[in-house]
N, C-alpha and C positions, 0 to 999 in steps of 0.2 A: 786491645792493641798493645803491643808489648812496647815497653819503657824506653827500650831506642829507639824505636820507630816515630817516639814523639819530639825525641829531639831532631833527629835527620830524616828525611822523606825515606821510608824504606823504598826499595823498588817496586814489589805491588802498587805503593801510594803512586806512586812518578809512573809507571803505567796505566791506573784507575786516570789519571791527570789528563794524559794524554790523550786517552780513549772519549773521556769524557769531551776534552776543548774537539774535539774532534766530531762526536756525536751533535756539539751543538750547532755548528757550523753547517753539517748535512741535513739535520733535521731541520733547521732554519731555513736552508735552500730549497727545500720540500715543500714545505711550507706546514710542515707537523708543530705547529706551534707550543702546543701544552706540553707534547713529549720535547720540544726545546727547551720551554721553562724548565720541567723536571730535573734535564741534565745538567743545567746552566746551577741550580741550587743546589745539586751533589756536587758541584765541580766548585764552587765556592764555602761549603761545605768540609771538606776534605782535610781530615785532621794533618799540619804538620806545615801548611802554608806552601803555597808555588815556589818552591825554593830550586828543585833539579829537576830537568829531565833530561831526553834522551841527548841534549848536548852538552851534560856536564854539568860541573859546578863553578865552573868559569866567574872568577872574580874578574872579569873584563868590565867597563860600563858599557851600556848599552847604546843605540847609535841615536843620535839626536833626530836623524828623520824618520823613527819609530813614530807614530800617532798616539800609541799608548806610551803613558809613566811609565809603566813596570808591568811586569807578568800578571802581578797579582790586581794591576787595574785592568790587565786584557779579560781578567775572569770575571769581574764585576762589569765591566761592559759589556761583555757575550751575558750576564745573568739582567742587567739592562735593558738590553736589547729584545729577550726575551717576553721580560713584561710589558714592554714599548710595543711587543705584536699584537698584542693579548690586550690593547687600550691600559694597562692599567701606570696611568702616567707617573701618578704621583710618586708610587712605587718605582718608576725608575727613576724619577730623582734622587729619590731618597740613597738608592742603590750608590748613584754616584756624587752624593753630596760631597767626597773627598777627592776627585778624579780631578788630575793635571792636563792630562793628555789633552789635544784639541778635540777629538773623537769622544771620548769621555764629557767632556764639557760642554760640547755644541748639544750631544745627545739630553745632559740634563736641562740645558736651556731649552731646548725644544720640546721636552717634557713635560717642563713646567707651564711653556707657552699653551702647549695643546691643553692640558689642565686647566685650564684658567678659561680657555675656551667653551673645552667638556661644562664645564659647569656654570657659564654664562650661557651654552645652549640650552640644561637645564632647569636655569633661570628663566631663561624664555615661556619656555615650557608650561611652567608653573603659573608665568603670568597669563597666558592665553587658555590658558582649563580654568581661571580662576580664582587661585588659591593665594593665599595670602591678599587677599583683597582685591589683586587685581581682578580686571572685568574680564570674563571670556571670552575670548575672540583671539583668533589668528593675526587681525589685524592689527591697525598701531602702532607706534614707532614701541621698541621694546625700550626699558630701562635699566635692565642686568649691564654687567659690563667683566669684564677679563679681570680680575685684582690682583692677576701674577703680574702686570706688563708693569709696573713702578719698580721692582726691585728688579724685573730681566732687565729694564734700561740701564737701571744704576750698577749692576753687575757687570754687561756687556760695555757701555761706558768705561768704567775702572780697566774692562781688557784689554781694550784699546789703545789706551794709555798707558800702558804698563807693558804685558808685553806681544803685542797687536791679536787680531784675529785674523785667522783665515777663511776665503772665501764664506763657510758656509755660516760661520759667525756673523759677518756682516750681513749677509742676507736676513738670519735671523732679526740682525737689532733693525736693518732696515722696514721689516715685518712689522718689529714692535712700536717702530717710530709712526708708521704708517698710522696701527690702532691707536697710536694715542694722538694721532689728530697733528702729527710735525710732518707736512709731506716733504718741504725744502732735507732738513736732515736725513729722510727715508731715501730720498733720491740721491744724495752722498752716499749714504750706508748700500743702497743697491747698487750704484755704479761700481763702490770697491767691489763689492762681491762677484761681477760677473768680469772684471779685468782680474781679478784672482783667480774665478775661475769658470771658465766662458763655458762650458758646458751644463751649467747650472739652472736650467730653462724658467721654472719657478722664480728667478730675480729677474730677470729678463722680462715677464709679464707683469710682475711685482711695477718693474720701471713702468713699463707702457702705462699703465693703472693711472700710476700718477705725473704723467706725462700730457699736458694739455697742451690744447693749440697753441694758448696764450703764454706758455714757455719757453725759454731760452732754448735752442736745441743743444741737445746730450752731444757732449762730447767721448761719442762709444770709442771703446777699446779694440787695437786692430786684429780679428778676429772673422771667420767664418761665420759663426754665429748671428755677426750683427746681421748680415743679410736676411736672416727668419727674423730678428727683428723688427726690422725695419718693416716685412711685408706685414707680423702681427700687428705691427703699428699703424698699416694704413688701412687695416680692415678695424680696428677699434675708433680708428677716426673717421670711418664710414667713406675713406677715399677707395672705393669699391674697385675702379678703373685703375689706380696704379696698385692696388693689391693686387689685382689678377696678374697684372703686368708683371710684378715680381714674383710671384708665386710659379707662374709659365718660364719665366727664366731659371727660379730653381730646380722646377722640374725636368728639366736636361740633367742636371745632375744629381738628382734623387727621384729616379725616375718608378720607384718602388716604396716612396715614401707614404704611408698612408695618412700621416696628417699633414701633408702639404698637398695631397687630392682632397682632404677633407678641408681645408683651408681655401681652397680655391673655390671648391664646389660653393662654400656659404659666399665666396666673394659673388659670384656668379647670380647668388639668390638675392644676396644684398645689393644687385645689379636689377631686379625681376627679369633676370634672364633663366623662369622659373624653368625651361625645356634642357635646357643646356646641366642646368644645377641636377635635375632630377636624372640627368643620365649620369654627372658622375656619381651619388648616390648613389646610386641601385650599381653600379661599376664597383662602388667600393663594398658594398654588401658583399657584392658575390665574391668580392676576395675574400673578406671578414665576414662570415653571417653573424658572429657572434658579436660584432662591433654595437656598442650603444653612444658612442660620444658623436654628439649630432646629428642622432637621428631625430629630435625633436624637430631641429630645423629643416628636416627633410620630409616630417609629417605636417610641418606648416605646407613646404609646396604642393602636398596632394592633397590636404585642406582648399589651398586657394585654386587647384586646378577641380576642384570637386570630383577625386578619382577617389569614391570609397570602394572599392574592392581593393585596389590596392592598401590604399590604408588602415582597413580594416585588417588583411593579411598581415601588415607591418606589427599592428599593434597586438595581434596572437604571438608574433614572433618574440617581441621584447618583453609579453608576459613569460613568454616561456624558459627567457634567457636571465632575465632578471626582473622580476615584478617588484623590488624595492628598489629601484636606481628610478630618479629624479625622472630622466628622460626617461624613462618606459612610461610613467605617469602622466606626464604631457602627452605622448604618442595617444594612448588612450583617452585623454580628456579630449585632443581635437577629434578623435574619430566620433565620440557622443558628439561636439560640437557641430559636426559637421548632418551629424541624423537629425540637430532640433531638440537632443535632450539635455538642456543647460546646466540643470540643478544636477546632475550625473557628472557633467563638465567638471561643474567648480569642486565635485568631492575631487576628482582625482587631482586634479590640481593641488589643492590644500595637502591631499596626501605626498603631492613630489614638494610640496616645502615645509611638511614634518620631516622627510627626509633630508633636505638641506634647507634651510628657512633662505640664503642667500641665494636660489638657485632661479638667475634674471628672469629667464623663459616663464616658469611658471607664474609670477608676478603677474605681468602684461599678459597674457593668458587669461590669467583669471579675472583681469580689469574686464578686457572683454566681455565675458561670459556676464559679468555685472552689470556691464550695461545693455545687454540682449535681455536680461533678465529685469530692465530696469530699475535696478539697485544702484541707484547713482553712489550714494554714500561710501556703501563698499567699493564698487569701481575705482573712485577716486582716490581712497586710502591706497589700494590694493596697487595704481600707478604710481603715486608716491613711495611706495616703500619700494617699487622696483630703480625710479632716480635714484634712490637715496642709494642705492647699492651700486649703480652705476648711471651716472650725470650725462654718461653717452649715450644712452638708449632711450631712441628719437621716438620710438614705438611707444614707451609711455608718457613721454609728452603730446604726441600728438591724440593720445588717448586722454588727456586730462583736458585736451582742446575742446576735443568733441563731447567729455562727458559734462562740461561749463556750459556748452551752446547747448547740450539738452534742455541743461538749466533755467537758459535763456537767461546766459550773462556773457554777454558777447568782448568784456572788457576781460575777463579774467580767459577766456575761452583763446581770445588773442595773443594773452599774455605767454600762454602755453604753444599757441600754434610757433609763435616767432622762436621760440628756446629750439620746436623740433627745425624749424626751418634754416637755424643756424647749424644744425646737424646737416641736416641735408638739403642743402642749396641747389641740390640738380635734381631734385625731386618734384615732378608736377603737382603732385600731391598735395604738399607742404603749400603751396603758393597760392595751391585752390583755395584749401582751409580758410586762410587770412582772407584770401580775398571776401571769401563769405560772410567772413566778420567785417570788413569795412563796410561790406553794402548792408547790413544789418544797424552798421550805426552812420548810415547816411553817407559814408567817405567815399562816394565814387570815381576819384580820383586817382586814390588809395588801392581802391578795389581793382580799378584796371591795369596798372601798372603790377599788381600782385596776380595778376594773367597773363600779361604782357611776358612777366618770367613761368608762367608755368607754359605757355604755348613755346616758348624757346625751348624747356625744357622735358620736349617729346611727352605732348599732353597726350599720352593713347587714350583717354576717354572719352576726350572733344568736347568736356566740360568747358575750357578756357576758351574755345572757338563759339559755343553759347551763349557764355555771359559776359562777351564782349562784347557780341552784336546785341545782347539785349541793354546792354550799359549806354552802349552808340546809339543803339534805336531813342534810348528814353532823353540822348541830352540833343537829340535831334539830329545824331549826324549819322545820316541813311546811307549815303555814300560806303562809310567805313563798315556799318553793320553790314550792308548786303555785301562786301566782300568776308567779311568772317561766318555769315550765313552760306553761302558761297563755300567757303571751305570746311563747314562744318559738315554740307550735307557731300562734298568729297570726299572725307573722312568714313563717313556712314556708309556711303556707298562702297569703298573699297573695301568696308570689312564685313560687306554683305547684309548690311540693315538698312533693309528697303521701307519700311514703316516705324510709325512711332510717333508721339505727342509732339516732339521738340521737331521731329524734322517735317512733319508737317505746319508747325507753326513758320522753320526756315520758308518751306516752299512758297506760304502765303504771303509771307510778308518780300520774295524776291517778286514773287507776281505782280503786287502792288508798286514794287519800288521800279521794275520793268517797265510797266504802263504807267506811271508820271516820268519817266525819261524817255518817253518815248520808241523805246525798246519793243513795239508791241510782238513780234514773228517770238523771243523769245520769253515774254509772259505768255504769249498765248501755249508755249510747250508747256510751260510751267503749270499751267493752268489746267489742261489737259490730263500732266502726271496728278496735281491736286485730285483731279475728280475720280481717277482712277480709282489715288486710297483709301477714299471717303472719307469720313469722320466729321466733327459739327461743322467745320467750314464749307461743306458742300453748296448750301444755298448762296454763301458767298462767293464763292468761286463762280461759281454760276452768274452770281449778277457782274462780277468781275468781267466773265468771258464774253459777255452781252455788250459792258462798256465797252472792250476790245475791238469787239466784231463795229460796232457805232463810231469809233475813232477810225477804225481800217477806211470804211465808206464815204465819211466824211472826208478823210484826207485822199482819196483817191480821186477828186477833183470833179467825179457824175455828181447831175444836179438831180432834184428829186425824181421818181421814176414816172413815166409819161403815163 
């Protein structure tokens, strides 16, 4: 290169410049990664320093709401950004360990953050194969931890103060405050972030996260935004019924939105309004075939509706789409789940949480499978480490209820039912549970009043209409039993189950309770439907119909026959 060219950018240089900041920018849009790096390292690279190009040599300053310091930090953050595609974080730290600009510096914060991740994931890693002494196994609470997130605080701290962050600063530190266990100042640092800047959705979930019941309400910023807020908010607090209700109001006006049909749809599921949820599903498919975010939850509905051909199709499609994404692994473990092959199950599973160890779904998934497979121990770890990621997810407490009553610890079993039933209070389900465990530790007090709210709360399996009348029957009050036997075999009858243990136990024990009241015209129907169904009460019902026809005689006032 000749001798002036090193003092002043010749103009080849300030074209090669150009071409270059220019190449990286396209090829980054592309998504040609490597051949971005490439250009990004010739264009930092470049003997003579970013000093001219095609505007001049203009000793003007530059304008204060530029993002970048200087030209020559816009090239180290294209050569940043670069390695920041390519994972390779630390390298973009390093890149911009001198960088002013907000864009500059949020990116090596977030560099370092992800780093410090990278290599607590790992960690993980190593302790579940094994190595360094730890025991193998997936399961476990891990022990690794982030060792970047002490200096991002005290960095981002000092920013703050001095001379502030914007938006996505805060988000970050609210991030970092998060992992290190301060949710009060995370929820500061995230509310500045999205009043900075409201289309930053990531602090927006960030807040919800750590937004409990038991918290003061947020004071959001006035914003479009908050309204998807607010609807993510009442589907993470399992208020199913006003998520839908906001979700159906936004969708007047994003009416093409696909994660506000896809929001809706799980509200819908998280309603077991599983027919409803499955048609927006398969609706949002055919718009997206290619879509995989929540299809797990959509191969839980044709799990629970037992449609394997569909699910079985589902689960070719997301291998063929992506066979390393989380949900394609769960779509596949329910579909074995669903043929009876459990140890097949839980492989796929484990595989969608080596691809994200945090990924809720597979957790409670695989508790499941653990206890089909009666492996209580794993079961129970395998729920707990799905709480521990999220305190909201009623599914694996009500799974650490059931896997304790296996146990046959009805104390501990309760302990977990009530956590899920403070989740979901309008769930029949939840109400059984407990009930099960009071009458297990003699509370039948307890027990009925834990039916009392599940038969309010649209008992569709007419458990709670059972083991009311059998609670009524055993503390002597016949009256109340034969009216919830009464409505238990209404129940049955409307959904078309004409036979069965329990509803023949109703039919015999209304027989009985008909004929000491007197009632005889309908015991004696009753008695008749009895003998139709057969089953071991037969000889009873028989001598029932006997005593029937002897009281009819009797009371009909003829004296004995001539």
């Amino acid at each position: 290169i000749p001798r002036f060219c090193l003092q002043r950018a010749c103009p080849a240089m300030t074209t090669h410049r150009a071409q270059l900041r220019a190449a990286v920018r396209d090829l980054s849009d592309r998504g040609l990664k490597c051949s971005a790096k490439w250009a990004a390292e010739q264009l930092v690279g470049l003997a003579g320093g970013p000093l001219d190009d095609e505007a001049g040599t203009s000793d003007a300053p530059m304008s204060p709401a530029e993002e970048v310091g200087s030209r020559e930090e816009e090239d180290q953050l294209l050569l940043a950004k670069a390695y920041f595609d390519l994972n390779e974080f630390k390298r973009a730290a390093h890149a911009l360990r001198v960088a002013r600009g907000a864009s500059g510096r949020f990116l090596r914060w977030y560099s370092l953050f992800l780093a410090g991740q990278k290599r607590q994931a790992e960690e993980e890693a190593e302790e579940r194969s094994g190595g360094a002494g730890a025991p193998g196994s997936l399961l476990g609470k891990p022990r690794a931890s982030n060792q970047h997130l002490p200096l991002l605080n005290a960095e981002l701290t000092a920013a703050r103060e001095s001379e502030g962050l914007d938006g996505f600063g805060h988000y970050l530190h609210g991030i970092v405050l998060r992992e290190l266990a301060q949710p009060a100042l995370a929820r500061e640092a995230l509310l500045r972030a999205v009043s900075a800047y409201p289309c930053l959705w990531s602090a927006w979930t960030a807040l919800s996260s750590l937004s409990g019941a038991d918290e003061a309400p947020l004071e959001l910023p006035d914003t479009w935004v908050a309204s998807f807020f607010l609807a993510h908010q009442a589907t993470e607090a399992h208020d199913s019924a006003r998520a839908v209700s906001l979700y159906e109001s936004l969708l007047v006006q994003w009416p093409r939105s696909l994660h506000v049909q896809s929001q809706l749809a799980l509200a819908r599921y998280n309603l077991r309004d599983f027919e409803e949820a499955q048609q927006r599903f398969e609706e949002l498919l055919a718009e997206d075939p290619y879509r995989l975010d929540g299809v797990d939850t959509y191969s839980n509905i044709l799990y629970v509706r037992e449609e394997k051909r569909k699910l079985s199709a589902l689960a070719h499609s997301c291998v063929s789409t992506d066979k390393y994404r989380p949900e394609a692994c769960c779509v596949v473990g329910n579909y074995y789940s669903l043929k009876g092959a459990h140890e097949k199950a839980v492989l796929y599973f484990r595989r969608a949480l080596k691809l994200d160890a945090n990924f809720l779904s597979a957790w409670t998934l695989m508790g499941h499978e653990y206890v089909e497979l009666k492996n209580t121990a794993a079961a129970v770890d395998a729920y707990r480490r799905a709480v521990e990621i999220d305190a909201k997810d009623y599914r694996a407490w009500y799974g650490l209820g059931q896997t304790y009553e296996i146990l046959a610890m009805p104390f501990y079993a309760l302990f977990y039912y009530r956590k899920a039933t403070a989740l979901r209070p309008y769930d029949s389900r939840m109400w059984c549970a407990m009930a099960g465990c009071y009458k297990q530790l003699h509370r039948r007090a307890e027990a009925i009043q834990c039916y009392h709210r599940a038969e309010k709360n649209d008992d569709r399996e007419g458990i709670a209409f059972t083991e009311l009348a059998r609670l009524y029957r055993e503390n002597g009050e016949d009256a109340q039993a034969a009216g919830y036997y009464e409505r238990m075999v209404a129940q049955r009858e409307a959904h078309g189950e004409a036979v069965g243990k329990e509803l023949s136990e109703a039919l015999f024990f209304l027989c009985t309770h008909k004929k000491s009241t007197g009632d005889l015209d309908a015991a004696q129907t009753i008695g008749q439907r009895l003998l139709d169904l057969g089953g071991p009460e037969k000889d009873q019902v028989k001598a029932l119909l006997r005593d029937i026809q002897s009281q009819r005689k009797a009371g009909s006032g003829g004296g004995p026959p001539v």
